[in-house]
C-alpha positions as CSV (number, residue, x, y, z in Angstrom):
1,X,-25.8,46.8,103.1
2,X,-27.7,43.4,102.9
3,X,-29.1,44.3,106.6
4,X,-30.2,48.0,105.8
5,X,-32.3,47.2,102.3
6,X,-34.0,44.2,104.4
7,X,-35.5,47.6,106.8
8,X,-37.0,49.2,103.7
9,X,-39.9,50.0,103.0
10,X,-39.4,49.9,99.4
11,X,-36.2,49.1,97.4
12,X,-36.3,49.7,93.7
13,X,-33.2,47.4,92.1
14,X,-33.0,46.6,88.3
15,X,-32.0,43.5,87.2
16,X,-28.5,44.1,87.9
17,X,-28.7,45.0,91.2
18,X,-31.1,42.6,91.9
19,X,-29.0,39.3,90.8
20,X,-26.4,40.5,93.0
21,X,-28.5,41.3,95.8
22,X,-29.8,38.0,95.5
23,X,-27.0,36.2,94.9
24,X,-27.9,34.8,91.3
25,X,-25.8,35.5,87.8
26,X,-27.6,37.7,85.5
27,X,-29.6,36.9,82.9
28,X,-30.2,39.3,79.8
29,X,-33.3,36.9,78.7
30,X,-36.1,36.9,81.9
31,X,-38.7,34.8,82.7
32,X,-41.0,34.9,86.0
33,X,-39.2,31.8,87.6
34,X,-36.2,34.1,87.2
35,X,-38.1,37.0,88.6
36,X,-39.7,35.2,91.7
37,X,-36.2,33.5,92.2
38,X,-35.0,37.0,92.7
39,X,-38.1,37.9,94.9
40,X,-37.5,35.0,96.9
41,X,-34.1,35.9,97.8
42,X,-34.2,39.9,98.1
43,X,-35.4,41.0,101.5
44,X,-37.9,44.0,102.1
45,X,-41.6,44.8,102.3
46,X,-42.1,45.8,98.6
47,X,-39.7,45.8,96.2
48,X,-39.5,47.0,92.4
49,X,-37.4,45.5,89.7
50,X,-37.0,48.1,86.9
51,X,-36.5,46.7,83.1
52,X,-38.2,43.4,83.5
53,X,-39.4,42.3,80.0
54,X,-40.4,38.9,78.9
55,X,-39.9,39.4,75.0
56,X,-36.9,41.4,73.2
57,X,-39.0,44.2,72.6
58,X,-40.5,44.4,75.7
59,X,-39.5,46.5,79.1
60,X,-41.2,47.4,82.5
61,X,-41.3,46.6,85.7
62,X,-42.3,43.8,88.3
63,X,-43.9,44.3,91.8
64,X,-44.0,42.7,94.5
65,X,-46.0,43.9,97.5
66,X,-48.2,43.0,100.6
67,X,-50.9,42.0,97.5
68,X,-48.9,40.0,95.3
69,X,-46.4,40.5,92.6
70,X,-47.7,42.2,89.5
71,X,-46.1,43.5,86.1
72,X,-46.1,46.7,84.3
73,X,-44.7,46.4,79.9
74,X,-44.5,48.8,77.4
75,X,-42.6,48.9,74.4
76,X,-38.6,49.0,74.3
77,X,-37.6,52.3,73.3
78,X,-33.9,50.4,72.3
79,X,-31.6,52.0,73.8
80,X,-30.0,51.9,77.2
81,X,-29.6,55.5,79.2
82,X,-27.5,56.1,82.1
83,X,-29.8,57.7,84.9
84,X,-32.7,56.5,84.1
85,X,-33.0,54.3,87.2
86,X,-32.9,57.8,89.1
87,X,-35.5,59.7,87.3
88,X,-37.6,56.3,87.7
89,X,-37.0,56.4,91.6
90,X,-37.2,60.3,91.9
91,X,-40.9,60.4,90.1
92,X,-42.1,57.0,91.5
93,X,-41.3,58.4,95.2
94,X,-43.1,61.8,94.0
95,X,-46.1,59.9,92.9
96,X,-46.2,58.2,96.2
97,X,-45.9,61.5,97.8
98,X,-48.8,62.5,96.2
99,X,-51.1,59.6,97.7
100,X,-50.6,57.0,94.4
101,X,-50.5,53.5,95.5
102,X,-47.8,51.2,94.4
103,X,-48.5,50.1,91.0
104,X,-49.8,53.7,89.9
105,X,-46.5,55.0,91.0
106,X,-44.4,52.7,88.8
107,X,-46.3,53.2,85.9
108,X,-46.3,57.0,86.2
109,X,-42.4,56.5,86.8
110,X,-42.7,54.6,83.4
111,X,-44.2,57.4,81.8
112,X,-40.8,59.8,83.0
113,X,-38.7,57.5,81.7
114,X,-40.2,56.2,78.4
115,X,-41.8,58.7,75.9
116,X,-43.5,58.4,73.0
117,X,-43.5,60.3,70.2
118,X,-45.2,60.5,66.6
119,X,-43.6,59.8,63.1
120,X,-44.8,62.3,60.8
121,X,-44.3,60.3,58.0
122,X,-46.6,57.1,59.5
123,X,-48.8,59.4,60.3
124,X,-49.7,60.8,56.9
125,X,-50.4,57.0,55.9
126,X,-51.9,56.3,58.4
127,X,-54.7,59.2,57.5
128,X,-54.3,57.7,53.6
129,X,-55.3,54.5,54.4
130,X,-58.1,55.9,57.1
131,X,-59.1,58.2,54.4
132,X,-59.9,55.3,51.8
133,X,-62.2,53.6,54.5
134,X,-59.5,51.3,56.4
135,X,-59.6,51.0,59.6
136,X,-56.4,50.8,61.3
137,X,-55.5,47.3,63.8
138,X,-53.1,47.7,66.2
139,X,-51.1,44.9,68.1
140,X,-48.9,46.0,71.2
141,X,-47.9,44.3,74.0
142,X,-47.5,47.8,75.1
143,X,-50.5,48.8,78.4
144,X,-49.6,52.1,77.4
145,X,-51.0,51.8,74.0
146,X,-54.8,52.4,73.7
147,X,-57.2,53.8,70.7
148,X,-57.4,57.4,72.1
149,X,-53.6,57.6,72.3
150,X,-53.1,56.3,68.7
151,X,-55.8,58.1,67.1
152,X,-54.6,61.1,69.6
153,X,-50.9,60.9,68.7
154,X,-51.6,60.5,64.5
155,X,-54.5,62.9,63.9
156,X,-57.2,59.9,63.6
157,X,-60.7,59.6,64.3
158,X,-60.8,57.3,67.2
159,X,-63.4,55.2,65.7
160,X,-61.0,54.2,62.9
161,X,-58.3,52.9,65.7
162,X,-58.7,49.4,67.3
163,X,-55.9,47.9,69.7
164,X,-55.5,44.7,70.5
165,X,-53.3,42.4,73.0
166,X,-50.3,40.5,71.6
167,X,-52.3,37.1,72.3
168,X,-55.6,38.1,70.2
169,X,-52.8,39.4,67.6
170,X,-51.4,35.9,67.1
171,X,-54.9,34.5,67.3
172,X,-55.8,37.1,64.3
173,X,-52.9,36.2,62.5
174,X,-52.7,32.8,62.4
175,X,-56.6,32.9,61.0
176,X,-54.8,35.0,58.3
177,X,-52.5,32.8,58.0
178,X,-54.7,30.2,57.1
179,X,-55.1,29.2,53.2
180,X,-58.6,28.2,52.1
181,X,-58.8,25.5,49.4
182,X,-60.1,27.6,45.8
183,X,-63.1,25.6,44.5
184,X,-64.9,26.0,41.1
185,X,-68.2,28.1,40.6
């Protein structure tokens, strides 16, 4: 089996598959030393590991190809579902049918696997507090998650919507965080 994934063009493992592929125990809590030791021992042009996330909130994919090794997050959706792995492969092989490269072809097999959908409820607050001339921060370690989608999904103007990356979010919120000493008038 070893001898006929080494031919591929592409193998698409998960983590699961990959440690034993690779000949490494499993880890439920990743890192990239993890994920280039398991690079470094799988054979194979270009290979995709499927739910690859750095934080507990946090899946995606890594790949590595003739350019590199790059990585593709979005949001957990917190559950685990049989079969996934196959839709993943079916659209990501579709995609690359269709003339997508690499990369693009993952993170439209991302988009098969993972949906997202709108609270009703958070969305009528959401227009409360836009209504009273908030404007509404967003921090998402989440590539899928952008202004026009947000203010899209929740019936915003998009003007009101700002999204920012998980590091400028900590940045933000430890100036928050911050007290400043009270002096007298």
């Amino acid at each position: 089996m070893f001898a006929l994934c080494a031919r591929a063009d592409i193998m698409i493992p998960n983590i699961t598959e990959a440690a034993m592929m690779a000949d490494l125990p499993y880890r439920d809590e990743l890192d990239e030393d993890y994920v280039s030791a398991l690079f470094d021992r799988i054979p194979g042009k270009n290979v995709l590991l499927t739910g690859v996330g750095f934080t507990p909130n946090q899946t995606g994919f890594a790949l590595r190809s003739e350019t590199g090794v790059s990585y593709h997050f979005h949001s957990k959706v917190g559950k685990s579902y049989s079969g996934t792995g196959d839709i993943f492969a079916s659209a990501f092989c579709g995609a690359l049918a269709s003339g997508k490269n690499l990369m693009d072809a993952g993170k439209i097999a991302a988009f098969f696997v993972v949906s997202y959908g709108r609270n009703n409820r958070i969305a009528e607050y959401l227009r409360k507090i836009e209504n009273n001339g908030i404007n509404i921060l967003v921090r998402t370690t989440d590539s899928n998650i952008n202004e026009k989608f947000i203010a899209a999904c929740f019936g915003l103007p998009l003007n009101s919507v700002k999204v920012v990356s998980n590091t400028a979010g900590e940045v933000l919120k430890s100036y928050s965080e911050r007290t400043v000493p009270k002096e007298d008038a």
